[in-house]
N, C-alpha and C positions, 0 to 999 in steps of 0.2 A: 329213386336215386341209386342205389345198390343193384339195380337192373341195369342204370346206365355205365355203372360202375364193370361189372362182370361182362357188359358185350363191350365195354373198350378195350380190355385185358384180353379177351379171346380176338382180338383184331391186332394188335401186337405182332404175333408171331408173322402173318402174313405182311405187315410191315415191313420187317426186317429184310426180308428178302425178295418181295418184291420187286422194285426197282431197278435192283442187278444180276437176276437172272431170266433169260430170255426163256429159257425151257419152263421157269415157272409161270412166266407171262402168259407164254402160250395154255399152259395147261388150265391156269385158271380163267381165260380168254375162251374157252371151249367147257366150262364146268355149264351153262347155263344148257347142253346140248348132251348132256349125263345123265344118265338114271339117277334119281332119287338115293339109292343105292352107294353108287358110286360115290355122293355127292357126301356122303356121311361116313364113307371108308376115307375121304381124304380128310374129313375134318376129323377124324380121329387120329390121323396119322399127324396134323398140325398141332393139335391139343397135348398130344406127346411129347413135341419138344416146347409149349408153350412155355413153360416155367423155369426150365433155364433162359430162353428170350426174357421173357416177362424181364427176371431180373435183371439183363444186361441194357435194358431201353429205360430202364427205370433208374430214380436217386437212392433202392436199395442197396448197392457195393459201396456206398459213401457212408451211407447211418450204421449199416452193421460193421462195418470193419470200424468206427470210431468205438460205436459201443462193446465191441470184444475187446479192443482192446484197453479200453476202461477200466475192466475188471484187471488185465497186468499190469494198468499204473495203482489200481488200488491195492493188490498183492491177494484179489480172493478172484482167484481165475474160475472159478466154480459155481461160484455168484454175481447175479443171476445168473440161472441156468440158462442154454442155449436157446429151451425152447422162449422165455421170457423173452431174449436179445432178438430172435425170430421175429416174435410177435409184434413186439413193440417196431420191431423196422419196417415189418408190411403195412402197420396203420399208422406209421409216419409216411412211410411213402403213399400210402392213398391218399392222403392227405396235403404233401408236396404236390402231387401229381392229378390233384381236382378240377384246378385248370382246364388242363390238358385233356384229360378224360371228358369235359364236359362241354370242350370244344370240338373232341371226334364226335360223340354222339349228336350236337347240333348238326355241323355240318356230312359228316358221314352215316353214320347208324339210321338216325329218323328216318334219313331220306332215303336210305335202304332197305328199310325194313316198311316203310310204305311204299315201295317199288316203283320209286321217283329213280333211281340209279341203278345201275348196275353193278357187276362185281367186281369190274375193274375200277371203277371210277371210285367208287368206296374205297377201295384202298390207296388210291392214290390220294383221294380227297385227307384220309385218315393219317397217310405220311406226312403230310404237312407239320401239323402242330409237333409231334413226336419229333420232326426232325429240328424244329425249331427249339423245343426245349433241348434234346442235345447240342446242337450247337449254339447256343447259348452258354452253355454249360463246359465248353470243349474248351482248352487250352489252344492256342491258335498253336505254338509249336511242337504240341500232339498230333494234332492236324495234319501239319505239313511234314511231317514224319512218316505219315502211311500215306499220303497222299504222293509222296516223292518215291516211297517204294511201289505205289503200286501204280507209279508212272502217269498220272492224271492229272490234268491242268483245268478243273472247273473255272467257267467263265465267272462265275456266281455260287453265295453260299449253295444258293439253292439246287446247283448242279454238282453239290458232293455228293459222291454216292452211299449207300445206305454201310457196302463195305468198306468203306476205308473209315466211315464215319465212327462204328459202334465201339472197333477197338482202339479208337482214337478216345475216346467218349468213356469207356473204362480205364485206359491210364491214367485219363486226367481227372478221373472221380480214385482213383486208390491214390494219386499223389496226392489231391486236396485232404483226402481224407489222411493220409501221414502226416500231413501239417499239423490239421485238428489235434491230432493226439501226441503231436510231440507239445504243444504248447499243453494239454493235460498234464501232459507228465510232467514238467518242470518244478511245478511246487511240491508234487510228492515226493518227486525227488531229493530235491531238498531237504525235506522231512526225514527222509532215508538216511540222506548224509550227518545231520544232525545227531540222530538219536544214536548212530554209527559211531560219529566222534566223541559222544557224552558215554557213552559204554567202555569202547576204549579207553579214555581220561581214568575211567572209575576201574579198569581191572575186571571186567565183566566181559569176557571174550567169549565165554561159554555159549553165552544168552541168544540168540539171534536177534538180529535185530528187529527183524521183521515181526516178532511178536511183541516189542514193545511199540514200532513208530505205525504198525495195523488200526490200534482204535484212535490216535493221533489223525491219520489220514481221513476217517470214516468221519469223524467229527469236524475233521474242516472241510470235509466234502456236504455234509446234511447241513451246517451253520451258513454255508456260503448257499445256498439251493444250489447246490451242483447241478444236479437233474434239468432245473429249471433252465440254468443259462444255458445248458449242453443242449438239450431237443431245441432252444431258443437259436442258438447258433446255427444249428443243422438247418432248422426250417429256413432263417433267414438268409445262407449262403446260396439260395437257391433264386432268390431273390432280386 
């Protein structure tokens, strides 16, 4: 599993671009007629920009930007650390993203890697599900935002192109994810203003507030499972 996991992630980055560049077409249309060589200078030159791709085809820009900004409605921007907020999003998103990884490796991977296909048809085969989960995922007047700038009239979903689609597919993953966290923030808020008003009332201007209504927050975040309903929520918006 974790095999099939790491050759869907390194088939990624040729996804993305693909489909709307001709000069890429061609190039990877002529790899099977390259040296060995060659063949390993290109994929390290794909494996380079894999991990900005990775994240941009993926539900990572949704889970990490709700959960950093988690830590500004709790008022411990420090906590968890970055690498925590990292980790916890890459094994949410493998996890969102099982699916889909283990319906390229059906249809694309196996049958490429026992030389049932070739190198084009693997990726195209591979574009499918990926493009399916983003447009699933996409705001329709995201969509038709870059699809009106960049002048294209698809007959069918399935004739968006891979360019208009990805940054279509991250605005509508950082707005959902603003959503998520304004509705966060509301009751701390609250709690803010509260303990704000009851300070003032009492003549305690000095005090910050924020170090009284701090373990106020913490404890109706642990009593309510915060944790719990929040990755509950991420997972199921995807849903």
């Amino acid at each position: 599993m974790k095999r099939r996991i790491v050759l869907s992630f390194l088939l990624l980055p040729y996804v993305a671009f693909a489909e709307n560049s001709s000069l890429i077409n061609q190039t990877l249309a002529q790899l099977n007629n390259l040296d060995i060589t060659l063949k390993i200078l290109f994929l390290i030159t794909i494996l380079a920009l894999a991990p900005s791709l990775l994240i941009t085809l993926t539900s990572f820009v949704r889970i990490v930007i709700v959960l950093s900004l988690l830590r500004q409605a709790l008022g411990i921007p420090q906590s968890p650390p970055n690498q925590v907020i990292i980790a916890l999003s890459l094994f949410l998103t493998f996890f969102i993203m099982k699916p889909v990884f283990e319906d390229i490796n059906k249809t694309a991977i196996q049958p490429y890697l026992n030389h049932q296909i070739g190198d084009m048809e693997a990726i195209q085969r591979a574009s499918i599900p990926i493009k399916k989960f983003m447009l699933h995922n996409t705001r329709k007047e995201d969509l038709k935002l870059f699809l009106d700038l960049a002048g294209e009239k698809p007959k069918s979903p399935e004739d968006v192109s891979m360019l208009s689609l990805v940054p279509a597919f991250l605005v509508s993953e950082i707005k959902t994810a603003f959503e998520i966290v304004f509705v966060i923030f509301l009751p701390f808020l609250i709690i803010d203003l509260l303990v704000a008003s009851i300070l003032m009332s009492m003549g305690m201007m000095m005090i910050p507030p924020m170090m009284i209504s701090l373990p106020f927050k913490l404890i109706l975040f642990v009593l309510s499972d915060g944790w719990e309903l929040l990755i509950k929520a991420l997972i199921e918006s995807y849903k």
